[in-house]
C-alpha positions as CSV (number, residue, x, y, z in Angstrom):
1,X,158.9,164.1,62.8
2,X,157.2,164.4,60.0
3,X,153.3,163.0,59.4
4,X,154.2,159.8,57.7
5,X,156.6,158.6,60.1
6,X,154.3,159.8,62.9
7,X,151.5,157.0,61.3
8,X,154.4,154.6,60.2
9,X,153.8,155.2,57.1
10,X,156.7,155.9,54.3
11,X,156.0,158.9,52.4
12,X,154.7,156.8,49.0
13,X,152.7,155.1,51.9
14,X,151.4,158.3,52.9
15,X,150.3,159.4,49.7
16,X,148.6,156.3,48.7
17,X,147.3,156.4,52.0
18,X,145.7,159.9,51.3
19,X,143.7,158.8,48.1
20,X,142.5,155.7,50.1
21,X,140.7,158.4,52.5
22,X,139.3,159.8,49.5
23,X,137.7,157.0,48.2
24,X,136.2,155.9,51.6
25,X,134.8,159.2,52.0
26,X,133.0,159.3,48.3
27,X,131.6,156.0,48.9
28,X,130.8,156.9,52.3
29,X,128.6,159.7,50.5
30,X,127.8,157.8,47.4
31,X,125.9,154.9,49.4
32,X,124.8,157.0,52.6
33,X,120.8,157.4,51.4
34,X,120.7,153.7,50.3
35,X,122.1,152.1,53.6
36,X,119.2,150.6,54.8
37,X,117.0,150.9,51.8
38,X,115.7,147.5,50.2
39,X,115.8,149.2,47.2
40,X,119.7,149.2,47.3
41,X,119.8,145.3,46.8
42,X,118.5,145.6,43.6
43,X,120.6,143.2,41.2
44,X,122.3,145.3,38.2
45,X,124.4,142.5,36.5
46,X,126.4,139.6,37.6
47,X,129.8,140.6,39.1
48,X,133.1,139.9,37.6
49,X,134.0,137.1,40.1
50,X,130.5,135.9,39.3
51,X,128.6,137.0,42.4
52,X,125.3,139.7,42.0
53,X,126.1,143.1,41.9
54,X,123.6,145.0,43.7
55,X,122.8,148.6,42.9
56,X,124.8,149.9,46.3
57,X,127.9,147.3,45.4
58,X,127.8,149.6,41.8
59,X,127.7,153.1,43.2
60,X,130.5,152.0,45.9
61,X,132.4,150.7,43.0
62,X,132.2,153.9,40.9
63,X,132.8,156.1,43.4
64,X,136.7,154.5,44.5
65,X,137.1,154.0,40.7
66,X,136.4,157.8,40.2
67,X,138.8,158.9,42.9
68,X,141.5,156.8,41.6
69,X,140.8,158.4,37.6
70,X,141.5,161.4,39.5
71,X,144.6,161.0,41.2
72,X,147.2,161.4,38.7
73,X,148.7,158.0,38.9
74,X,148.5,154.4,37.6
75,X,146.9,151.0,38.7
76,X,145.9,147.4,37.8
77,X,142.4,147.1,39.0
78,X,141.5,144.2,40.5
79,X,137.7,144.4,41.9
80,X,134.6,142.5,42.5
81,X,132.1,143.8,40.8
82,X,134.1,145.3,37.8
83,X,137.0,143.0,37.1
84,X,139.7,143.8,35.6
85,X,141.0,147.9,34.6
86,X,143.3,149.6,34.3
87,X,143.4,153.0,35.3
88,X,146.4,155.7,33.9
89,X,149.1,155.1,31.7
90,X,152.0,152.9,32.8
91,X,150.5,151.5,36.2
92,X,153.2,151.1,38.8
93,X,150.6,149.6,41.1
94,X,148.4,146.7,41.4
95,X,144.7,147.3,43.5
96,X,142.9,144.5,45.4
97,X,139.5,146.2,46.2
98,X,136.2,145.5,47.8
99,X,134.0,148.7,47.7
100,X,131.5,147.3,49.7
101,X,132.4,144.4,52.1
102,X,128.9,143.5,54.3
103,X,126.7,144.4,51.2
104,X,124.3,142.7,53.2
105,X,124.7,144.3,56.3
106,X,124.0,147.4,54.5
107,X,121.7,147.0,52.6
108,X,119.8,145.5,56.1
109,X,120.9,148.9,57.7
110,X,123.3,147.0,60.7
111,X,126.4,149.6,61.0
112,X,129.1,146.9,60.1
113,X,130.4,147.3,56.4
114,X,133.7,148.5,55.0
115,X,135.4,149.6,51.6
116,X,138.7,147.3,51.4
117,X,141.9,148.5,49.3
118,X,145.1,146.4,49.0
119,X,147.5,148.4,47.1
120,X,151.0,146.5,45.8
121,X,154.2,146.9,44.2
122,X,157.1,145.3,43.3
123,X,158.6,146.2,47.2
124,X,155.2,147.9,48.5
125,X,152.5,147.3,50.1
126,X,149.4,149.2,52.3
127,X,146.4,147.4,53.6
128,X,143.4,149.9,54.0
129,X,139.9,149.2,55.1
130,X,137.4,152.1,56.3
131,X,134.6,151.2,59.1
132,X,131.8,152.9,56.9
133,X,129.0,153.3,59.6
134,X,131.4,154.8,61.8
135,X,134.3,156.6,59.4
136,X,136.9,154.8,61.8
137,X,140.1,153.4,59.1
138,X,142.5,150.9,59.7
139,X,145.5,150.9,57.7
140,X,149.1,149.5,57.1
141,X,151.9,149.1,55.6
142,X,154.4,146.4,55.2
143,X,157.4,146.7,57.7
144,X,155.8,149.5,59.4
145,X,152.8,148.2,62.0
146,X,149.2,148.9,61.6
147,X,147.0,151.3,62.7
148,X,143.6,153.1,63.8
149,X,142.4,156.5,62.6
150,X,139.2,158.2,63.9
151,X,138.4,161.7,64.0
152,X,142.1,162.7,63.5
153,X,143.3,160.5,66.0
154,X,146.0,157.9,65.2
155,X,146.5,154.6,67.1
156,X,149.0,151.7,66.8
157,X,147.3,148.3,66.8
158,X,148.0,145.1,68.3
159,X,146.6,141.7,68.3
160,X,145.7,140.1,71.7
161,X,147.6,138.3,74.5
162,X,144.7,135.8,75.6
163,X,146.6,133.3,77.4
164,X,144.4,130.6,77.2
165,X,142.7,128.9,74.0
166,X,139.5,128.2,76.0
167,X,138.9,132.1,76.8
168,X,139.0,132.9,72.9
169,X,136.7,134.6,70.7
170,X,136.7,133.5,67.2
171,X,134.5,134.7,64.1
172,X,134.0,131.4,62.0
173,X,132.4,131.1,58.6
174,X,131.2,127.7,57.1
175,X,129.2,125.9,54.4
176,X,128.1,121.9,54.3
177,X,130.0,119.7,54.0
178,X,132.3,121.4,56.3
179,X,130.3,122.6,59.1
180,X,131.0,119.4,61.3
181,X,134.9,121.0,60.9
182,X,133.6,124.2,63.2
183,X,132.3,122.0,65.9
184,X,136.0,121.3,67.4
185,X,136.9,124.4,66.9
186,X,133.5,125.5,68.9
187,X,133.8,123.1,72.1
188,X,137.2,124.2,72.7
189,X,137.1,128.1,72.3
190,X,134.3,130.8,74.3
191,X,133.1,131.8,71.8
192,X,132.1,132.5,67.9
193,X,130.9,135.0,66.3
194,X,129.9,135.7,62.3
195,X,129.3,139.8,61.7
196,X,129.5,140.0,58.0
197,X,132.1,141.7,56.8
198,X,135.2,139.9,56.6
199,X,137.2,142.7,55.7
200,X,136.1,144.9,59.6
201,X,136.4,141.6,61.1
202,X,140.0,141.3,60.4
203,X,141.0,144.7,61.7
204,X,139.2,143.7,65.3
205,X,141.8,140.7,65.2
206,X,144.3,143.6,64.8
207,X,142.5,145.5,67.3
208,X,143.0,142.7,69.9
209,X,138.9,142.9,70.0
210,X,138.8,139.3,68.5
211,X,141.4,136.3,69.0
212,X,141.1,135.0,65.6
213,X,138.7,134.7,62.2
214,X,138.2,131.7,60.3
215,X,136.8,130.6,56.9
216,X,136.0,127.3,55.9
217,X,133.6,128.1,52.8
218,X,136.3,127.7,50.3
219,X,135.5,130.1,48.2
220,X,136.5,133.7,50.0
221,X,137.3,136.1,47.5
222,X,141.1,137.1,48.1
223,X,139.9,140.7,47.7
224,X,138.1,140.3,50.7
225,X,141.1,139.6,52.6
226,X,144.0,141.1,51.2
227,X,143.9,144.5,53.0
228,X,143.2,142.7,56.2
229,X,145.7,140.5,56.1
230,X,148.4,143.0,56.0
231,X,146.9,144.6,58.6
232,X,146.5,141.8,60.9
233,X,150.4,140.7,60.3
234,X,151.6,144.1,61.0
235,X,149.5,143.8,64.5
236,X,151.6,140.9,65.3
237,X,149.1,138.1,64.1
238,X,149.8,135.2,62.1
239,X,147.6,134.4,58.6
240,X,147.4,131.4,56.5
241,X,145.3,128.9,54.8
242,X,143.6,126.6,55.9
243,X,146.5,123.8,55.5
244,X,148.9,126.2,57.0
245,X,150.3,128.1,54.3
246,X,151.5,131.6,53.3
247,X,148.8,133.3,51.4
248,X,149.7,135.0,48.4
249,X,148.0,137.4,46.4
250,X,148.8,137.4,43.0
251,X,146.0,139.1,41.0
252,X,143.9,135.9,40.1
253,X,140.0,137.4,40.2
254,X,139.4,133.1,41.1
255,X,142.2,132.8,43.6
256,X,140.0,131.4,46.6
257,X,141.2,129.4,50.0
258,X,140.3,128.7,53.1
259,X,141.8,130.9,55.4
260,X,142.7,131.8,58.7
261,X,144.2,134.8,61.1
262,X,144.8,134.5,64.6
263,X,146.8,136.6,67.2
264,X,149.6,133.7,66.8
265,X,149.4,132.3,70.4
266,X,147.3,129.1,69.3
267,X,147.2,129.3,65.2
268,X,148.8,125.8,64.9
269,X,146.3,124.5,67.7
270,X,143.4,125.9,65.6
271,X,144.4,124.5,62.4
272,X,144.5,121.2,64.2
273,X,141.1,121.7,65.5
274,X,140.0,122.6,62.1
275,X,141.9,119.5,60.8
276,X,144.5,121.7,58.6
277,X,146.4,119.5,56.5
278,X,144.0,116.6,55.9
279,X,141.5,118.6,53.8
């Protein structure tokens, strides 16, 4: 069997898969003096989906853009910080990326960022995020499960089996006005959690290390998700917005939603609890 089908990857999969590594690893490198240097939150410019971009957000950036000059083939860029590029002649791909997902995290020093790649095609797509503090990867691609690679190691993932909404564990995100919408959510589950980087926080759903993630801000970036969403799905779990809905990602820098991923055992209960629907 050869090494793609081994990782349930195709061998396009596989080779996409390949120049994700690289980019984690050069921003792995490109950021590693500056994780937990105030100095790395300086502000450089406003970002492209018209956020700060911090000096470590820019080096990340540069460095996955770099890799991806490099590799001989062609994408649509879509990312934070830069916006929209195009890299090669002819793309044949379009790239959802976060280089730095728990900017603050980093910057702070807490182990818990990532580098997020969603890579797409007209019958393609591979969800990659990298555990930066730990160079531990989670990948998939469509129709062909979700994994864990550390140290050369590969692992399939699956969401949990928690039989029972009140034994849960849940990472939540809210703003006012809709904080009084968490407070169901919190008196019927065990427990919430926020960590900061939506991206890792989605592949622990995957994992089975979390029940379900939540995000009731309304204005999560859809490059923060799309690589996790994949992932998540192809672990078995469920993913929508907030009303209920199939999340699609169709290249829009402002696409924004409310969203939510679950194992699937008690997503319609959640959305309830979260009063999905009635908005």
């Amino acid at each position: 069997m050869d090494q793609g089908a081994d990782a349930g990857l195709s061998a396009e999969g596989e080779g996409l898969k390949g120049i994700c590594d690289s980019a984690a690893e050069a921003v792995r490198k490109s950021i590693g003096e500056l994780v937990g240097d105030p100095a790395s939150g300086l502000v450089m410019h406003m970002g492209a989906d018209g956020t700060p971009t911090k000096k470590i957000d820019e080096l990340a950036e540069e460095a996955v853009v770099a890799v991806l000059e490099g590799s001989g083939l062609g994408f649509y860029l879509l990312s934070e910080e830069l916006g929209r590029k195009q890299i090669g002649e002819d793309p044949a791909y379009l790239l959802h990326l976060d280089p730095l997902d728990g900017t603050f995290n980093a910057i702070a020093g807490i182990p818990f960022y990532s580098v997020s790649i969603y890579i797409s095609g007209p019958a393609f797509g591979l969800g990659y995020v990298s555990d930066l503090a730990h160079a531990v990867n989670f990948y998939a691609e469509r129709g062909r499960g979700a994994w864990r690679e550390a140290e050369g190691k590969r692992r399939r993932l699956a969401v949990s089996a928690t039989p029972a909404l009140h034994n849960y564990s849940v990472s939540a995100y809210t703003l006012r006005p809709n904080t009084g919408r968490i407070v169901a959510l919190g008196d019927a589950i065990r427990r919430i959690r926020t960590l900061g980087s939506t991206s890792l926080e989605l592949c622990l759903v995957a994992a089975g290390k979390l029940d379900g993630f939540v995000d009731l801000r309304g204005g999560l970036r859809l490059v923060d998700v799309a690589a996790g969403s994949v992932i998540v799905e192809e672990a078995g779990g469920v993913v929508t917005d907030g009303r209920g809905e199939r999340v699609f990602f169709n290249g829009d820098m402002w696409q924004k939603a409310e969203f939510i991923a679950t194992n699937g055992l008690f997503h319609r209960e959640i959305l309830d609890l979260l009063g999905g629907g009635d908005l």
